[in-house]
N, C-alpha and C positions, 0 to 999 in steps of 0.2 A: 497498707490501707489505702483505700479508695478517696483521693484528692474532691474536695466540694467545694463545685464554684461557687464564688458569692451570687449572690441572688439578690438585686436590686429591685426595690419597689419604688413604683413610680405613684404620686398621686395622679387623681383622676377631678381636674379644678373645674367644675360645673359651667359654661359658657351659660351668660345672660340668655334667655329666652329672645330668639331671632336672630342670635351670633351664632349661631353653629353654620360651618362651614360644609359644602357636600364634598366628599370624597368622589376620585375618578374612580372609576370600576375597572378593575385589576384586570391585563391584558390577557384573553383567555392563550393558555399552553396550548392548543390546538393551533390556534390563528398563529402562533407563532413557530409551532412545526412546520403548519404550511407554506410561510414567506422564507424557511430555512431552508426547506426540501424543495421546492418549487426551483431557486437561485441554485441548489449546486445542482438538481437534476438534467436541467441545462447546462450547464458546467460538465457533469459529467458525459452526457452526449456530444458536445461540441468541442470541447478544451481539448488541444491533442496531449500527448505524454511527451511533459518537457523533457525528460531526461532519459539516456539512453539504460540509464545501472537498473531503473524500473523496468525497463523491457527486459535487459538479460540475466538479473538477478532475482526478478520475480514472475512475472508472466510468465517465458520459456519455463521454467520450473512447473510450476502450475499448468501449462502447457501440456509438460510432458508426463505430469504423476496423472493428464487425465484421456491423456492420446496415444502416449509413450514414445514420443518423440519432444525437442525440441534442442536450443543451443545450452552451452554449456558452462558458466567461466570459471576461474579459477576457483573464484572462493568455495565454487563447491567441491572439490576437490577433496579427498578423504584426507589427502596429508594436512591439507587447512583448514576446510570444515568451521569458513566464519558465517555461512549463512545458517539458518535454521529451517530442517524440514516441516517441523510444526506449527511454524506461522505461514507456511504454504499450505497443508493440511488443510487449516483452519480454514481457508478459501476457499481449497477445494469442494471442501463439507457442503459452501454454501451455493455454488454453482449445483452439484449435483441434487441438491433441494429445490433449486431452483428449476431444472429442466424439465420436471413434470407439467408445470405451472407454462413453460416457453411453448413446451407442444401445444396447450389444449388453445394457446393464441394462436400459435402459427398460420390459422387458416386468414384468420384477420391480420396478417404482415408483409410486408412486399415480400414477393418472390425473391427481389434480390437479396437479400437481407438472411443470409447464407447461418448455417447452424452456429457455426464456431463463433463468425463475428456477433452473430447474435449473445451467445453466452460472455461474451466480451465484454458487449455495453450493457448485459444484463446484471453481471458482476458491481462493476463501477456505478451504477443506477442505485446496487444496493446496497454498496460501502456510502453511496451519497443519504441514502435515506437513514444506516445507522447511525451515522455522523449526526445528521435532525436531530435522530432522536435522543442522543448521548447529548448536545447542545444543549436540548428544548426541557432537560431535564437540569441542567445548570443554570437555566433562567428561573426556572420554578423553582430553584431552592433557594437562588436570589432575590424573588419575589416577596418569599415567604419570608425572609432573614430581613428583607428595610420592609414590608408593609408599615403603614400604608403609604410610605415615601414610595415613590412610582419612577421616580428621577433614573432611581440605578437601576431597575429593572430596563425600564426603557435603553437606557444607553446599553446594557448587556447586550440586550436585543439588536439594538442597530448594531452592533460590535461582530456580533456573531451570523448577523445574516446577508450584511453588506462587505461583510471583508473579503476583496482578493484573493488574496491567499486562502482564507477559508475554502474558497470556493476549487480552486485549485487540489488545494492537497485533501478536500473528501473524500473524491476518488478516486484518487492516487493510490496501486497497492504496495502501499514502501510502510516499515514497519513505524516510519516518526508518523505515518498518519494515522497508523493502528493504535501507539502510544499517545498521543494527541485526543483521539476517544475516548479510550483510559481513561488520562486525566483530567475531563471535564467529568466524568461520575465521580471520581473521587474528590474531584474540589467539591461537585453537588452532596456527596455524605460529610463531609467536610463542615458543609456552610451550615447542612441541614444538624448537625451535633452544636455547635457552636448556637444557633436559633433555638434549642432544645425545648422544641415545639414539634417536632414532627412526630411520624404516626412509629417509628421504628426506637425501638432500644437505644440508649447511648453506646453499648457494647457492641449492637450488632451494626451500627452507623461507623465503627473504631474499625471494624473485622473487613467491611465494605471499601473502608477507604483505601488499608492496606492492599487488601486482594486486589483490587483496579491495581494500585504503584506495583504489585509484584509481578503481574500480568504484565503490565508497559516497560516495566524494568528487564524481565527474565525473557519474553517472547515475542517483543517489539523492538524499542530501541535504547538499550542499556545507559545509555548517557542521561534517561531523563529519570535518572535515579537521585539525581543531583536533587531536583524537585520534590524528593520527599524528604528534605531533612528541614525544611520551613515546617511541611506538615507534621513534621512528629514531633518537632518546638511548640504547638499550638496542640498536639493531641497528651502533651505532656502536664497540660495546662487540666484535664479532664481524667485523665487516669495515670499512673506509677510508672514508672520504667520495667518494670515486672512485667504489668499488662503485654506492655507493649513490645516487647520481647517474643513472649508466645506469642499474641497475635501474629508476629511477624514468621515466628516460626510456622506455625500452621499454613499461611497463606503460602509461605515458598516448597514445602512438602505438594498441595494442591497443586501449585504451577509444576515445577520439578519433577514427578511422576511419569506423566504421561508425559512432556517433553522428552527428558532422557530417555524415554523407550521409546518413541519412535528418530530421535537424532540415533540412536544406538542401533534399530532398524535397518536404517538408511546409508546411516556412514558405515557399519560395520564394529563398531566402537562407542564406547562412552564417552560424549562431547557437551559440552555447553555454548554452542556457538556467540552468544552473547557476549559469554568471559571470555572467549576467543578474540572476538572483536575489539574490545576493551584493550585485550593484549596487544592487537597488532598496532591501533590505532594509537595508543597511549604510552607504551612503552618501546614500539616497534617491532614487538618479536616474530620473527618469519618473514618480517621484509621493510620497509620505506612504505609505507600508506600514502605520504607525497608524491607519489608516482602513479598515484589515480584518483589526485583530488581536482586534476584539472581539466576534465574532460570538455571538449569543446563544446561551446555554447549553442545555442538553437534547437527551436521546436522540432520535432517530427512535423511531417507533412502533415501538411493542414486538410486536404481530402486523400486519406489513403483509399486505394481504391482495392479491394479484396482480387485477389489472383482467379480467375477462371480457367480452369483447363477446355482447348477448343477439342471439340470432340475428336476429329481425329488425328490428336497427338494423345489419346491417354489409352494406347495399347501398353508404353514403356514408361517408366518412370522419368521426370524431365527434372535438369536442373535449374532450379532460379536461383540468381546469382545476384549480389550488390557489391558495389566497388567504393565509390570516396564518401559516398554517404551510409553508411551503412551504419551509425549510429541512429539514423534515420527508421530504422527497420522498426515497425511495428508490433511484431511478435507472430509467431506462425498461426498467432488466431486469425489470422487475414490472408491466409493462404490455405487454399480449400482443394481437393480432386488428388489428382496425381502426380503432381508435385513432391521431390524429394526435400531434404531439410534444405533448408537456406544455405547456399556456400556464397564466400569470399575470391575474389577478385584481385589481384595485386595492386596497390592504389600510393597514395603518397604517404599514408598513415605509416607508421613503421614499429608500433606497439601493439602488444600482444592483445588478439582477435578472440573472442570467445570459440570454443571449440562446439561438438556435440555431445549429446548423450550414448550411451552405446544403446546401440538397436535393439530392443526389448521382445519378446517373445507376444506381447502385449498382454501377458496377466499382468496379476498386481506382483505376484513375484519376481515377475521377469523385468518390472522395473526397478524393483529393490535391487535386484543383482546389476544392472546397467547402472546405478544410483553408486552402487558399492565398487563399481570397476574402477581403477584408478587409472589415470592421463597421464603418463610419464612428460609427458610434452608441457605438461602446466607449470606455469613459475610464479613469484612475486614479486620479480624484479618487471616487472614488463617486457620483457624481453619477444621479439616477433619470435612467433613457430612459425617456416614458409608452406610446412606441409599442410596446414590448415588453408591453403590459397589453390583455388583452382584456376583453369587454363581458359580465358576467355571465349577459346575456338568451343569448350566441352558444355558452354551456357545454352539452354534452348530459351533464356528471357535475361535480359540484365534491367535491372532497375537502380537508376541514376540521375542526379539531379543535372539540367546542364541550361545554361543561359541559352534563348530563342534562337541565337544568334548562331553558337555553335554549331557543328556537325558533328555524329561518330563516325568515321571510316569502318569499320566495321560490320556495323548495325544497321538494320532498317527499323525507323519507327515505326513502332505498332499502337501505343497511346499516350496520350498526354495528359497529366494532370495537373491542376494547379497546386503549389506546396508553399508554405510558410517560408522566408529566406529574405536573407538582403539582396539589393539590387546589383551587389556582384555575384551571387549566387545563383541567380537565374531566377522561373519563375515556374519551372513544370518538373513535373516526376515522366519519365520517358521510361 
């Protein structure tokens, strides 16, 4: 049987005529989309990608399910298989919705402002506007839950629209920002069941909140599974342990479906990259996870400047190449013409370099097969592959970070840009 909250009655104690107090007028949910989406829109034009595992663990990927090309690393690997093709999918889905909508701009955008990198920042524009809108939906169900106390709503608000980090991981495409969405709808069905004032079912507010934690659990970032066991102490408080059993079942059938058939797709096999992760991470099976928790610190360049091919070099395919910064590398959405994939350089690094993808026929099939080839060369130990390193003479462009100061023996500079770096690091991308 179905648990019944108590139900408190409040009097209603008449104020003397001339004491009544005015109420502030509730902060409209619009105005508060707009100071959400306005701060990371910015953000996500300007902020570069702190971290290198976002370039090669997601972009390349994405990159490549929509180019058929891009880099490669281990994790995707068929024998390890800890990333997920489905929450790249999911991405992908939204870019290619999106490029109908880029074209019919394009007449109104710089010319320089090239297809790929366009879809780049057109991406991250729109991970920053769901984020709004996943936010702007957990203020208004905080609104609704302290009316007419204004106090918590307001602080929600500054919380959510002046935070740093907020602003940072909107749009960032790494699955804790995807799971971090998630869980702002599920705390808003959450709050809005507990308020049991809103326009939705108790039932279908229980089905909502699960579905978000299975979603953020199963196809984002498995660790913030921890966070649903407060929520199901507090949903236990509203319905049986029965309820909440199926509900939970139904919701991982929904996510589980279509996942495992495209990870089975892709890798060749039936995989749950999540529980994979879990495994490696937590247990350690298939390798030491300590051995790529400490990748070194620093921005990407702060103006990547997108590669041009000068016209006549694009008879032959040319390679660009990065040597000690190459965690620096912004993803091949900034490399446009004829240009081959990104290769490596010999450098002081001495752990293992993401590889490539195998060269695809460019259907969609012929990247599932390229997806499904396996890298005998991939490991978990970190271990350097040298054959993944090309011959500095075979580069037609090296791009390198190097203080003003220095020289290449080598090289002749061709441009200079300014990059993010400390003051032993130099100050230009050459």
């Amino acid at each position: 049987m179905r648990r019944k909250a108590k139900t408190v009655s409040h009097e209603n104690k008449e104020e003397p005529a001339g004491q009544s107090q005015p109420q502030a007028a509730p902060i409209s949910g619009l105005l508060v989309f707009t100071v959400m989406f306005s701060c990371r829109l910015l953000g996500a034009l300007n902020v570069p990608i702190l971290d290198c595992d976002e370039v090669f663990n997601y972009w390349e990927p994405l990159h490549f399910s929509l180019f058929g090309r891009g880099s490669r690393t281990w994790e995707y690997s068929p024998r390890f298989a800890l990333r997920s093709y489905f929450y790249i999918f999911l991405h992908a889905a939204l870019v290619m919705a999106a490029e109908p909508f880029l074209h019919l701009l394009s007449p109104f955008l710089s010319k320089h402002l090239m297809r790929k990198k366009l879809l780049f920042y057109a991406l991250r524009a729109t991970l920053a506007c769901l984020s709004s809108v996943c936010d702007t939906k957990l203020f208004l169900s905080v609104r609704r839950l302290h009316h007419p106390n204004t106090f918590s709503s307001v602080t929600v608000m500054l919380f959510l629209s002046c935070s740093t980090g907020l602003v940072f991981a909107s749009s960032a495409l790494l699955p804790s920002s995807f799971a971090m969405c998630l869980i702002s709808l599920a705390s808003s069905s959450l709050a809005d069941l507990v308020n049991r004032e809103a326009l939705h079912s108790e039932s279908s507010l229980r089905d909502r909140t699960i579905l978000c934690m299975a979603i953020a659990a199963l196809a984002g970032w498995p660790f913030v599974a921890l966070l649903a066991l407060p929520m199901a102490i507090l949903l236990l408080h509203f319905f049986t342990f029965n309820e909440l059993i199926l509900s939970s079942i139904k919701a991982s059938l929904i996510v589980l479906t279509p996942m495992l058939l495209i990870e089975y797709l892709m890798y060749g096999k039936f995989v749950l990259p999540s529980l994979q992760i879990v495994l490696y991470n937590v247990l350690g099976v298939g390798g030491d996870s300590t051995l790529y928790g400490t990748e070194e610190s620093g921005a990407q360049g702060g103006e990547v400047a997108s590669v041009e091919v000068p016209p006549s070099l694009t008879s032959r395919p040319l390679k660009l190449c990065v040597g000690k910064e190459w965690y620096r590398f912004p993803s091949h959405f900034f490399v446009e013409g004829n240009w081959t994939s990104v290769r490596f350089i010999r450098s002081k690094f001495d752990g293992q370099l993401p590889g490539l993808f195998s060269e695809s026929s460019g259907s969609w099939w012929g990247r599932v097969e390229a997806a499904r080839r396996e890298d005998e060369t991939f490991n978990s130990r970190n271990v350097q592959d040298t054959s993944r390193l090309e011959r500095s003479e075979d580069c037609a462009l090296l791009v390198d970070m190097v203080a003003a100061h220095q020289q290449e023996e080598h090289y002749e500079v061709g441009r200079v840009e300014p990059a993010l770096g400390s003051p032993r690091e130099g100050g230009g991308v050459e």
